[in-house]
N, C-alpha and C positions, 0 to 999 in steps of 0.2 A: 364279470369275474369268471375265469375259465375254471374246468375241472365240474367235475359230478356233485361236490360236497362244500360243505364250509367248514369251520371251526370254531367252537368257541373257548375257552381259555379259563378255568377256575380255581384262581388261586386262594387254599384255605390253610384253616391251622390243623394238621392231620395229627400235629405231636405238637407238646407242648403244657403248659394251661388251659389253653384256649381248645381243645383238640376233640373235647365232646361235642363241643358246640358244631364246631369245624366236620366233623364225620358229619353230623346232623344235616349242615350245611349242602357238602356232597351228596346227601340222596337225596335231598328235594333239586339239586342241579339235574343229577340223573332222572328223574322222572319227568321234570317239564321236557330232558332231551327224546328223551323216549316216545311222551306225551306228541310231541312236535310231529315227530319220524310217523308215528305208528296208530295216532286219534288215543283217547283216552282222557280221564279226567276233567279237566276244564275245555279243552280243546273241542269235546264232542256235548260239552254241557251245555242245554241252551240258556243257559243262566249267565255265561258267563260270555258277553258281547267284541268277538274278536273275529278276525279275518282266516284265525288259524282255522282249517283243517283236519289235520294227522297227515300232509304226506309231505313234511320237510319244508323247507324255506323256499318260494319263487323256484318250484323246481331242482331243490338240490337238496340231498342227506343233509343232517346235520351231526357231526362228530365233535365230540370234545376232548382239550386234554386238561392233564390235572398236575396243579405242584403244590407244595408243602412248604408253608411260610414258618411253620413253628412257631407263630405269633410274634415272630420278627421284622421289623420293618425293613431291614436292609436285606435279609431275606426274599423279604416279601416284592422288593424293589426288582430285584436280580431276578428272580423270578416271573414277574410279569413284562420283563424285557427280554428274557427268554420265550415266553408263550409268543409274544411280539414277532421275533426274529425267526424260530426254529419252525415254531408250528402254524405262524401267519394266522393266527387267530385272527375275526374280526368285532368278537368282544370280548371285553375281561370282565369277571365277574370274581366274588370273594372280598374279600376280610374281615375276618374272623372277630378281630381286632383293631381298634379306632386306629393306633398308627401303623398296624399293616392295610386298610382300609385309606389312611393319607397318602402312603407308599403308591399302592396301582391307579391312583385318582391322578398323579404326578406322571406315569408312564405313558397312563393313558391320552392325556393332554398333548405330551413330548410326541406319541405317536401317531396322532390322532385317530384313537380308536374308542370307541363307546365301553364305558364302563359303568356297572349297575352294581354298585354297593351293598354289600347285606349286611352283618349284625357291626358296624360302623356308627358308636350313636356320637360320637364328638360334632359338639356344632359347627366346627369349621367347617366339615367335609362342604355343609354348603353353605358355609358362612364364610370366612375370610379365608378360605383357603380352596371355594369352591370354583369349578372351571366348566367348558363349554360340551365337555365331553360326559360330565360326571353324573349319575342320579342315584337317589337313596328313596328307598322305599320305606325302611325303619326309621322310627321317631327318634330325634335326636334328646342331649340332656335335659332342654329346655322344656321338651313337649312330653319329658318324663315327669318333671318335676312339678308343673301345673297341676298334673293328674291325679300325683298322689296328693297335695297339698287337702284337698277339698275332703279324701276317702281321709286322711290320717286322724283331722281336723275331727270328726264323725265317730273316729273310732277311739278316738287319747281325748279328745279337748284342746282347747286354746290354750292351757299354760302347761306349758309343758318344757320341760329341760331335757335337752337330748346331748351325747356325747357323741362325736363318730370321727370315722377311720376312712380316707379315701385313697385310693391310689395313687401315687406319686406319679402322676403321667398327662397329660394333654387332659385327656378323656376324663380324667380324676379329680384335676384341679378346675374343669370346666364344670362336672355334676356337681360336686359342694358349692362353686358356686352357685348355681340354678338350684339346687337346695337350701340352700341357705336364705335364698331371698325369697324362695315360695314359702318356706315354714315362717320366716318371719314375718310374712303377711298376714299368719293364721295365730303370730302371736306365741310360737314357739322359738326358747331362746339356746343357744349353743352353751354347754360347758366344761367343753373337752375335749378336744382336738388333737389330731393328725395322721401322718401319713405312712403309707407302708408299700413298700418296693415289690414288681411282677413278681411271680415265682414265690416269695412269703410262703414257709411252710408251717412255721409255727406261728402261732397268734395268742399262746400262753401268756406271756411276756403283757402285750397288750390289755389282754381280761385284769391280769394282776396292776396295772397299772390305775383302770378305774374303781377297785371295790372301795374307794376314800371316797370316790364323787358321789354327790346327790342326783340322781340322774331318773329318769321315768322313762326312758327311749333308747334304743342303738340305732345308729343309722352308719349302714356298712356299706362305702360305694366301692362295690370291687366284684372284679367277676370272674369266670372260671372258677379253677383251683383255689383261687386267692378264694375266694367268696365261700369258698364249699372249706377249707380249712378256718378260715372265721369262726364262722356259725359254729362248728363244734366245739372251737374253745371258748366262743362266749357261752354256749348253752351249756359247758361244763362248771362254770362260773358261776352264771346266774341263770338256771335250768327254766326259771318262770319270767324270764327277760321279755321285754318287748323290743326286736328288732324291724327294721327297715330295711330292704333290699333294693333301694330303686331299682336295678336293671338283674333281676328276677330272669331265672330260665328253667326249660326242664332238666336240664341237662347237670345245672347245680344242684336242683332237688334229688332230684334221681342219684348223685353221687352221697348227697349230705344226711338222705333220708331222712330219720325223726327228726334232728337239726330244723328242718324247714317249717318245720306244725308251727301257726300260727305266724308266721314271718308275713309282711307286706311286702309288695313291689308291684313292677309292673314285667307284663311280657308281651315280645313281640306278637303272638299271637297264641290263641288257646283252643285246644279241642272242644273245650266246653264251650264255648261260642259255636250257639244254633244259628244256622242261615245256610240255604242252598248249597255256594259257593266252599263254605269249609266244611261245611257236610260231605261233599264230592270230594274232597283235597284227602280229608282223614281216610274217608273208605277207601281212594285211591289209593293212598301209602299203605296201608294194610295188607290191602291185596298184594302189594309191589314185594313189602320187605316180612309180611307177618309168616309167612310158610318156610320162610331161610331159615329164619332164628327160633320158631317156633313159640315165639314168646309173646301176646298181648302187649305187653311193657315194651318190650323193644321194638315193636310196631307199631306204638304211638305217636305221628308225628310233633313235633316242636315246633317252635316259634322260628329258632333259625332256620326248618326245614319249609317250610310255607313263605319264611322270604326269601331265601333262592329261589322254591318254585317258581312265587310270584315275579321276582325282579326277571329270570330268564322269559319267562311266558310277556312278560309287557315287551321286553328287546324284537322278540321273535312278533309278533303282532303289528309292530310299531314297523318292522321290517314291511311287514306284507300290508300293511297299509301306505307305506310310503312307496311301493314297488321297486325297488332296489335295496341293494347293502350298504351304498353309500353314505359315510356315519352323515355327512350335513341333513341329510333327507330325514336319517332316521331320529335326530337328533330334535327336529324340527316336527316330526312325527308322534315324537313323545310329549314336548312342551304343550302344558296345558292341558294334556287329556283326560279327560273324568271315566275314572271305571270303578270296577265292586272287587276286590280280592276276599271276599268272604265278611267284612267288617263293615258294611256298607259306602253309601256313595265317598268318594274319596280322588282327589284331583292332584295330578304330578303336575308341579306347579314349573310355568316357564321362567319367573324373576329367578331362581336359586335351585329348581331343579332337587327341592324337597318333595315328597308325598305330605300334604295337608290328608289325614287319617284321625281317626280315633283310637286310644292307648286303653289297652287293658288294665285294669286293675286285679292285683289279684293277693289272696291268702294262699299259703301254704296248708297244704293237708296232714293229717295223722301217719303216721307208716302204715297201720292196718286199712288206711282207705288207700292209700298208695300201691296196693296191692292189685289194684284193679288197671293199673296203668297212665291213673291220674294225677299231677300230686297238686295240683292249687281247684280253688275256687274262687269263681267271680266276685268280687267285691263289685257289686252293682252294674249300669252298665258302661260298656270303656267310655271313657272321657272324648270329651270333644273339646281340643286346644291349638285352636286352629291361631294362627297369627300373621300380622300383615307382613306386606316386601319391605315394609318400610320401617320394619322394628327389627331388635336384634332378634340373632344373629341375621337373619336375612338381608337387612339393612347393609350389613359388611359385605357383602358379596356383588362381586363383579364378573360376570360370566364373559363377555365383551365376546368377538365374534358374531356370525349373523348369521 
């Protein structure tokens, strides 16, 4: 590969819904580039077992560029055939969003260029829709839904009637079901259902819909905006509600505020998780973004900011362990390999090119402890919901190539 530098390519949601997340997203990209170029964080951690350095890739900078999916998938599509063409990227990284998340997993394939997934949790990506080029570091719906089943189970009881509201989308009608079947293995039963379109700014309508039901539970699968305008119509409704988040972020607390006290879910990953690894990752963000904005709160990294970091810093490692950029090498470089992103040991698996990890569990905070930059607490410790190649979704996938 001629020229001083490379490229990499990170397509997020910067507007939209999805667009808190997505900024979030972007500065854990920027900082693993940084990290890469310049040592820092994990790169000069000795905790953390990589080939990296700080002085760039096999001898060359490393620059990136950035597009704006809006939580779009055709967007999202256009856009990573763009980074493809214009700026000869030779990864893509992003989505924000499950089907802008399916979108560059399809380009990338077309192109053959490595792409590293981040808050994408539909199980196709590496279930029946998964390909040779593609990896995910976040737990998909399946390995959300185990997780909570066992904390919910512990904290409501076995009989329990729940009502919920999922998104009308891939990503939506795949978590109700992986909800559906984990609650009702703990014996909790549905009695009231459906669905509700991106973008949903009111959720009034909805609240007024269930005060006839008999119901002990909400369980609301939706994220972004969608999730953070919920929460305040159901909690204007029923203020002492027990709600459900499975796919929980800081980015929806942080908007919903008091809304969030007492909510379950899970998150990609959490500040409050002590261990080496994300002890270096938070101080590193700090350091990076806490003297701009001058705010504790807005220097607190998230969950989609530690899986950017993470997914770029595995591409770039996997790179300099394979010795070239060539996606088969580096492809081949990734399957299988066992590392620590801060949650302990955890293995990117070669059948489907998922992360076998452990999922957070987590409660929602009060607003006056949200003041300190935190807004959940550990609900025990994350789960461990590991599962074979030979079940679903894994089982659906055909990666083919060698």
């Amino acid at each position: 590969m001629s020229g001083d530098s490379v490229t990499f390519g990170f397509n997020i949601a910067s507007s939209g819904a999805y667009s808190t997340a997505g900024k979030q997203e972007l500065r854990g990209f920027k900082l693993a580039v940084k990290h890469i170029n310049n040592g820092g964080g994990w790169v000069t951690s000795e905790k953390y077992e990589s080939p990296l350095d700080g002085d760039g890739l096999l001898d060359k900078d490393v620059e990136f560029a950035v597009e704006d999916t809006g939580g779009n998938s055709d967007t999202a599509r256009r856009n990573a055939q763009r980074l493809v063409d214009s700026e000869e990227v030779i990864m893509l990284a992003g989505g924000t969003s499950s089907s802008s998340g399916l979108a560059n997993q399809k380009v990338a394939a077309k192109n053959q260029v490595v792409y590293m997934a981040t808050m994408a949790n539909t199980n196709s990506l590496t279930g029946a829709d998964c390909n040779r080029y593609s990896f995910r570091e976040i737990f998909n719906n399946r390995m959300a839904a185990k997780a909570l089943a066992p904390a919910l189970s512990n904290e409501f009881g076995d009989d329990v009637n729940y009502v919920k509201i999922f998104q009308d989308s891939d990503w939506g009608q795949t978590l109700r079901d992986d909800m559906d079947a984990a609650l009702g293995d703990i014996g909790w039963a549905p009695v009231w259902d459906t669905t509700a379109q991106v973008g949903t700014s009111d959720y009034s309508q909805y609240a007024a819909d269930i005060k006839s039901v008999d119901f002990d539970v909400i369980v609301l699968g939706l994220g972004g905006l969608d999730a953070v305008n919920a929460l305040r119509a159901f909690r204007d409704e029923f203020p002492e509600s027990n709600i459900v988040l499975p796919m929980a972020s800081k980015d929806i607390a942080q908007t919903a505020g008091d809304a969030i006290e007492g909510v379950i879910g899970t998150v990609a990953w959490s500040p409050a998780i002590n261990s080496p690894l994300s002890n270096t990752f938070r101080e590193a963000f700090r350091k990076e973004y806490g003297s701009s904005t001058g705010s504790s709160k807005s220097a607190t990294p998230s969950g989609p900011a530690h899986i950017a970091y993470t997914q770029t810093l595995q591409y770039a490692s996997a790179v300099e362990r394979a010795g070239t950029f060539n996606p088969i090498d580096v492809i081949r470089a990734l399957e299988g390999y066992e590392y620590d992103a801060g949650l302990g040991p955890q293995t990117l698996r070669a059948c489907d090119h998922q992360a076998m990890r452990q999922v957070p569990v987590v409660r929602g905070k009060s607003e006056i402890q949200q003041s300190y930059g935190t807004y959940y607490e550990l609900v025990g410790e994350p789960a461990d919901v590991q599962y074979a190649c030979d079940s679903d979704p894994a089982a659906n996938c055909s990666l083919g190539g060698n």
